[in-house]
C-alpha positions as CSV (number, residue, x, y, z in Angstrom):
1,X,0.0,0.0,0.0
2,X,1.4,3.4,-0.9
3,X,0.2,7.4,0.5
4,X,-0.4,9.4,-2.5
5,X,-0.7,13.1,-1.1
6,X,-3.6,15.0,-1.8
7,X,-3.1,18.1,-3.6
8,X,-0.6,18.9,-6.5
9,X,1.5,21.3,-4.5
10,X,2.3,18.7,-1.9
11,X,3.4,15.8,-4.3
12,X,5.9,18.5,-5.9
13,X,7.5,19.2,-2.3
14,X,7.6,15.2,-1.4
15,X,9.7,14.9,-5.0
16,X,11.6,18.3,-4.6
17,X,12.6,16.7,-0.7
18,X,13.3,13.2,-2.2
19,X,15.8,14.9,-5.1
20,X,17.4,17.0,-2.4
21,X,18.6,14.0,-0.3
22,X,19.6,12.2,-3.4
23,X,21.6,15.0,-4.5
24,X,22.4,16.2,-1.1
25,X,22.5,13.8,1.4
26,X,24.8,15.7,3.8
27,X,21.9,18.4,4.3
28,X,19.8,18.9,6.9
29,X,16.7,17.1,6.4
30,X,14.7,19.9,8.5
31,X,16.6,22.9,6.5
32,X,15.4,20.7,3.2
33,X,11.3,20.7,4.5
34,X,11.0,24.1,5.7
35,X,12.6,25.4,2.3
36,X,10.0,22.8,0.1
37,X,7.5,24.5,2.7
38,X,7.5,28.3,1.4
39,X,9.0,27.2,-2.1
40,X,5.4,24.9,-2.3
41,X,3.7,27.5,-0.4
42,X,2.1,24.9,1.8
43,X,-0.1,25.0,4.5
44,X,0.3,23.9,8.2
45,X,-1.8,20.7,7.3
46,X,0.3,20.4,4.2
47,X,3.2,20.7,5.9
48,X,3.1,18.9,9.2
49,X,1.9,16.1,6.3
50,X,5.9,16.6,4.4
51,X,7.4,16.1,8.3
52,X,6.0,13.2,8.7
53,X,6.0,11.7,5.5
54,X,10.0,12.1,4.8
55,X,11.4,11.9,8.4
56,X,12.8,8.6,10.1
């Protein structure tokens, strides 16, 4: 069974985070959600969503 995000916005920032810690693994996994957060424009919901989709 896989989450599919509603909402197109959000499925851009789960890629955008994915292709940052591929390309950037040495980043700060925090630094790389808040950034997909205002460069997605996303909303507390949205966002709280992204945390804990991507983090460990």
């Amino acid at each position: 069974m896989t989450v599919k995000p509603e909402g197109e916005e959000i499925r851009k920032a789960v890629k955008w985070v994915s292709d940052q810690r591929k390309f950037e693994p040495e980043k700060d996994l925090n630094k790389i959600i808040e950034k997909a957060c205002i460069k997605f424009d996303l909303s507390p919901k949205e966002a709280d969503f992204l945390r804990r989709f991507v983090l460990p």
